[in-house]
N, C-alpha and C positions, 0 to 999 in steps of 0.2 A: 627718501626711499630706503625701505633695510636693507643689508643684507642679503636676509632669504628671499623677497623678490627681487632683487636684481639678478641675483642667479638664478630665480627661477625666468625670467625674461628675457636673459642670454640664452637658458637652454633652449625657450619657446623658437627664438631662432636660429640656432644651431639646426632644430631638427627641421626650419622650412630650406636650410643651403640645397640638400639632393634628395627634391622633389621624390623621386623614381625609388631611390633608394628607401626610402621613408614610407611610402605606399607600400612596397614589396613586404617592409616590416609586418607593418600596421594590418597590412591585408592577410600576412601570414598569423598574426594572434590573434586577429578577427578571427579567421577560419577556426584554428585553435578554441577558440572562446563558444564559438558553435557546436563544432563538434563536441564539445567537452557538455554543452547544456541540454544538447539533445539526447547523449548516452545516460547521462543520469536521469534525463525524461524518460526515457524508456525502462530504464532499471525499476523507479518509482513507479513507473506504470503497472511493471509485472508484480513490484509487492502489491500495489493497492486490488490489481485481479485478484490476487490469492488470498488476501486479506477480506474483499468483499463476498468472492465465491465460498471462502473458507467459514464466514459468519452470515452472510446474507443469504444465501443458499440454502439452508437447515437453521443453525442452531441461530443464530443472534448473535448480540452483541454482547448481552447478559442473560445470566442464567439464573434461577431463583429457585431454589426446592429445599427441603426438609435437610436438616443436617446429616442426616443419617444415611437419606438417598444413594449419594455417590461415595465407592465406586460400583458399589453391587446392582445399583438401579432396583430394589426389588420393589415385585410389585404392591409390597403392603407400606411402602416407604414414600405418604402419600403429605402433602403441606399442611399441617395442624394435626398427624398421625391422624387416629380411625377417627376423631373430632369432624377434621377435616376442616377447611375454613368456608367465610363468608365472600365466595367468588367473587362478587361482582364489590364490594366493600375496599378488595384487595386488591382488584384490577383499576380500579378508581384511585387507591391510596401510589400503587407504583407509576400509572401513570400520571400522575400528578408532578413528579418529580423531575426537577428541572434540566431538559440535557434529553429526558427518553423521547423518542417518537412514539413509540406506540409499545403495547403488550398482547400477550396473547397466551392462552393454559396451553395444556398438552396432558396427555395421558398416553402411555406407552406401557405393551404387553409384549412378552414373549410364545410363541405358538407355531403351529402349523399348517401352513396352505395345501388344503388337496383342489384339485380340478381334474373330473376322471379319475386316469388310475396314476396322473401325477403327482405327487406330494412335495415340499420344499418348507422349509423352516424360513421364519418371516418375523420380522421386527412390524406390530402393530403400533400403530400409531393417531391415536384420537386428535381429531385439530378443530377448530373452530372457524371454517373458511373466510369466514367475514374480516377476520382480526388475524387468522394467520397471515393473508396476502399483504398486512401490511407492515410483517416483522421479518417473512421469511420469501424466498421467490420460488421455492417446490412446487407451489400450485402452479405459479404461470408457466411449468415444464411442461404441461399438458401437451400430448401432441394429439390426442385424438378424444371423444368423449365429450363428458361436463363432470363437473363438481360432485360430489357424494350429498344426499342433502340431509335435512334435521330428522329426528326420529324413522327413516328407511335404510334397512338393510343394504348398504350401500360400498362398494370400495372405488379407488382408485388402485394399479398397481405399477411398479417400475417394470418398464420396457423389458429388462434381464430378467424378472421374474416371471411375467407375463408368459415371454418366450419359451421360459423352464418349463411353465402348467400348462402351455399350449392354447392358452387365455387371450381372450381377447372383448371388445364391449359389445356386453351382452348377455356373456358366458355368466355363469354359477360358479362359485367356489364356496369351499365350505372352510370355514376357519374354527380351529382349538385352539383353543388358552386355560391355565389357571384360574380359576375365578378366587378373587379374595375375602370368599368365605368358605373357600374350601374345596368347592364344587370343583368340577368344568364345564366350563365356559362353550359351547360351542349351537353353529347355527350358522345357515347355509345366506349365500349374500351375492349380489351381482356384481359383476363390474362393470362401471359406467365409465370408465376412462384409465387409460394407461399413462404415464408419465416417463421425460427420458431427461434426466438431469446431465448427462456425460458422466458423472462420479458413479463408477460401477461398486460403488460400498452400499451407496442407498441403491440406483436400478435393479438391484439384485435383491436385495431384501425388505423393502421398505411397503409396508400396504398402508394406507391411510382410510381412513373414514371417519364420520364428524364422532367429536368428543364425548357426547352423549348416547351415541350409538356403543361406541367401546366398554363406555362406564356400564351401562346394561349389560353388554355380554362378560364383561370379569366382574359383576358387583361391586359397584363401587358408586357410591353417592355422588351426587353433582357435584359437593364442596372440597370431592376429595380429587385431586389431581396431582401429578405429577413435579411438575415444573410449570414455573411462568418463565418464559421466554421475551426479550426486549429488544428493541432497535434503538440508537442512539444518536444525533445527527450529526458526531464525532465520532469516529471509530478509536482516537487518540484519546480521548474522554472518559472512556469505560471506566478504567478505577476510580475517577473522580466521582464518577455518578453514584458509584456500588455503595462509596461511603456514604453519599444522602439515603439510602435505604434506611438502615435501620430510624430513625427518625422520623421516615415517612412514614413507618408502617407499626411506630410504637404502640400506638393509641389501639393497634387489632392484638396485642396480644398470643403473638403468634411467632414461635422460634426460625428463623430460616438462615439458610447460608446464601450468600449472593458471588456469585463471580464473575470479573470479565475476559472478553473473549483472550486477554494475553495471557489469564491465569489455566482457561480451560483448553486453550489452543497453542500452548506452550513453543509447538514447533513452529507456529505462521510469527508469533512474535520472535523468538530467533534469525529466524530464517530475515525477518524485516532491519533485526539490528546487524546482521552481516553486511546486509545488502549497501546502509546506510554507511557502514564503514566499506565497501568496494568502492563508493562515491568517489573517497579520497583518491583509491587505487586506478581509477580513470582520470583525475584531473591531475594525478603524477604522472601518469605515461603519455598522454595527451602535450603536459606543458614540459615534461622535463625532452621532447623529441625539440618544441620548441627555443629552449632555453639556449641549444647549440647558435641555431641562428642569429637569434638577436646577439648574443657574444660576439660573434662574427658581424654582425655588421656592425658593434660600437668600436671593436677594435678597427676597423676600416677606418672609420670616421676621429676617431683618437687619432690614428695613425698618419692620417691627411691635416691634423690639424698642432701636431707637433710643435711646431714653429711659434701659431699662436700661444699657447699655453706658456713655450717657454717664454717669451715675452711679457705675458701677465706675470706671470711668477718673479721674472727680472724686475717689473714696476711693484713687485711687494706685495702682491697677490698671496694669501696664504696656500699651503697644500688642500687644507679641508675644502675653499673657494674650489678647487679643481676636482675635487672630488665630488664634490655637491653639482658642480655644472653636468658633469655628466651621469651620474644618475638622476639627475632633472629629466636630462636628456630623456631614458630610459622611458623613465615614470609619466610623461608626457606622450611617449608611443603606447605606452600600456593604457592610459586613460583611452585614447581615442580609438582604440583598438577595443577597447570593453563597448564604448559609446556605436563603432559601427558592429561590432558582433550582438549586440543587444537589438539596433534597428534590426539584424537580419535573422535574428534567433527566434524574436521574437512573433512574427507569423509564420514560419516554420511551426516552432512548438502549437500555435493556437489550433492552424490546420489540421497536423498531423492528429491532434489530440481529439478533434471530433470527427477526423475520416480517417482512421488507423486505418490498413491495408488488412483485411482477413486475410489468414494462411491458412485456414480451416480447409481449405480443400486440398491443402498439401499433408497437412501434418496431422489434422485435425484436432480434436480438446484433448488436451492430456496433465497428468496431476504436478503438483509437486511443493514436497512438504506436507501430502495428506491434502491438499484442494485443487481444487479443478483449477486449471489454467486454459483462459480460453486462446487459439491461435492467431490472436492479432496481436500487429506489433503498436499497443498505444504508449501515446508518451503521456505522463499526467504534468500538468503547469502545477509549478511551483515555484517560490522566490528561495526555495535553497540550492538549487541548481544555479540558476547565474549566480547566486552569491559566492558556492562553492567556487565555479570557475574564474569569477571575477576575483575571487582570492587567490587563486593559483594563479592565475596572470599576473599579478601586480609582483606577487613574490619571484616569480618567472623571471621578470624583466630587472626587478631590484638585483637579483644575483647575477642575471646576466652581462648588468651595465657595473656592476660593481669589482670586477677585475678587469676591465677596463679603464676605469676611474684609477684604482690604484695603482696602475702601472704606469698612465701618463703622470700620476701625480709625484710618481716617483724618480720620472726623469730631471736628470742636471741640466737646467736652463745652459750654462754654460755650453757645456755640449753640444747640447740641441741647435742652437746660433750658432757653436762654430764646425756646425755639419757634420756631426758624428751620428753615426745612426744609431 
């Protein structure tokens, strides 16, 4: 037998001599190890709300429009300029592309909502219901109504705006715009539904109606749109996919810029690499409260075992032999202590994460970092949370059993036998 297992099969029974004492550890960095995997669940959770509500909510995950588009958005700054492209050639070519879930156009106008003798400035916005529902969730905000449908005057409007024009389904409003041949644009429309996203940036300004309707009222040909808009079924994936673009879409001959949601949503990807580094700043405070403990109980058990040691050391035991025994020791609480916090961590997080507790009747939705944050506390499963914390325990325990190690290994055998404390 080597060596390194014989010390490590001494430590194995070192750590069964007190029972009591040994549970209290293990159950104390179990606890540790929990709480440490569920605060980062929750951390994780609230980036992925912001992240999902930040891109799933409106824009996507990718964006695709004309080079020129952004940041003026104008309305003559349309995909393949006054060419325009071949819609359906180009929605076929990006979705094709390995990574997207789904696509969808978009056409956006600047204008004004009257109803009565209300009036309010309004972000129009032409969408394609069939194909939006399956990039963005603004439609399923619907609270009242139906959909806007194909070739009829038609809107939905946000709940904020709604309330400004005094609007409601049913009502008439009359919308202006720029038309991009010069004109304006305008013509009176109903509303067949109101929508209420919580993000009072869209509620407040946002009209939508189908994509073909808009393009008739500001002149604008079918092939000429805005932006395509993408879903991905990695939100971590974006860049990777942006670079299959050009390649996919060689063969149409047609200039575009492609972003993803960490290039156009600058602050939600910030706000996610902070979060990622607070990880650490929980499993430091979580295990360095721990780390006193276990200290304290290896010096207990160093200190009751004195005697022995010095006696190994008298039969020629080397110092490192005694160093190694009891951080064995240690590392041996830290395994089993990860082994029972993992049994208990683990349907905790699973529960928690498909029946989060709504706070929504306390605090209700509110933003941050520019997205809606909705008030439940979820925790999202992931293996870098026990990984995390099962890092900071194992290191927890190494340092805590490691000035105990070197201090029994520092005592004079002599001594020690002839009862010197």
């Amino acid at each position: 037998m080597t060596s390194g297992r014989i010390w490590g099969r001494i430590a194995r029974r070192n750590v069964r001599r007190n029972r009591r004492r040994t549970a209290i550890t293990v159950g104390a960095l179990a606890l540790g190890f929990v709480a440490s995997t569920v605060m980062i669940g929750l951390s994780e959770g609230i980036v992925a709300q912001m992240i999902e509500n930040g891109t799933d909510l409106l824009t996507g995950q990718i964006r695709v429009h004309g080079p020129g588009y952004e940041p003026e958005r104008s309305l003559y700054s349309t995909l393949g300029g006054r060419a325009g492209v071949d819609l359906d050639q180009m929605l076929a070519a990006i979705g094709g592309v390995a990574g997207i879930e789904a696509v969808t156009p978009r056409v956006y106008a600047g204008g004004l909502v009257s109803s009565g003798e209300e009036t309010a400035a309004g972000i129009l916005m032409g969408v394609d219901p069939e194909l939006e529902s399956s990039v963005s969730r603004i439609l399923s905000a619907l609270e009242q109504g139906r959909l806007p449908r194909r070739r009829e005057r038609e809107v939905i409007l946000g709940q904020v705006l709604a309330d400004r024009l005094r609007a409601e389904e049913g009502s008439e409003i009359v919308l202006v715009a720029p038309a991009a041949d010069g004109s304006m644009g305008n013509d009176v429309f109903r509303v067949v539904g109101v929508f209420r996203t919580g993000a009072a940036e869209l509620d407040a300004a946002y009209v939508l109606l189908h994509i073909e309707v808009l393009q008739a009222l500001v002149a604008l040909d079918r092939g000429r749109v805005h932006e395509l808009a993408a879903s991905v079924d990695d939100v971590w994936s974006s860049t990777e996919v942006v670079d299959l673009l050009p390649a996919a879409i060689s063969s149409l001959d047609v200039e575009v810029a492609a972003e993803p949601w960490t290039r156009f949503r600058p602050d939600l990807a910030e706000y996610a690499q902070l979060a990622a580094s607070f990880n650490w700043i929980i499993v430091l405070i979580v295990f360095v409260m721990a780390v006193f403990g276990v200290a304290n109980t290896m010096l207990m058990a160093t200190w009751e075992r004195r005697r022995e040691f010095a006696v190994v050391r008298a039969l020629g035991a080397p110092v490192t032999g005694i160093v190694r025994t009891v951080v064995s020791e240690t590392m041996v609480l830290g395994v089993v202590a990860i082994a029972l916090g993992v049994a208990v961590a683990a349907p905790i997080v699973f529960w928690w994460s498909q029946a989060p507790p709504d706070l929504s009747w306390i605090v209700g939705d509110f933003t941050m970092a520019g997205a809606l944050v909705e008030a439940n506390l979820r925790v999202e499963p992931s293996v870098k949370g026990p990984l995390l914390s099962a890092t900071g325990l194992l290191i927890t325990v190494f340092l805590a059993g490691l000035y105990p190690a070197v201090r029994s290994a520092r005592q004079r055998p002599a001594d020690t036998l002839a009862g010197a404390e």
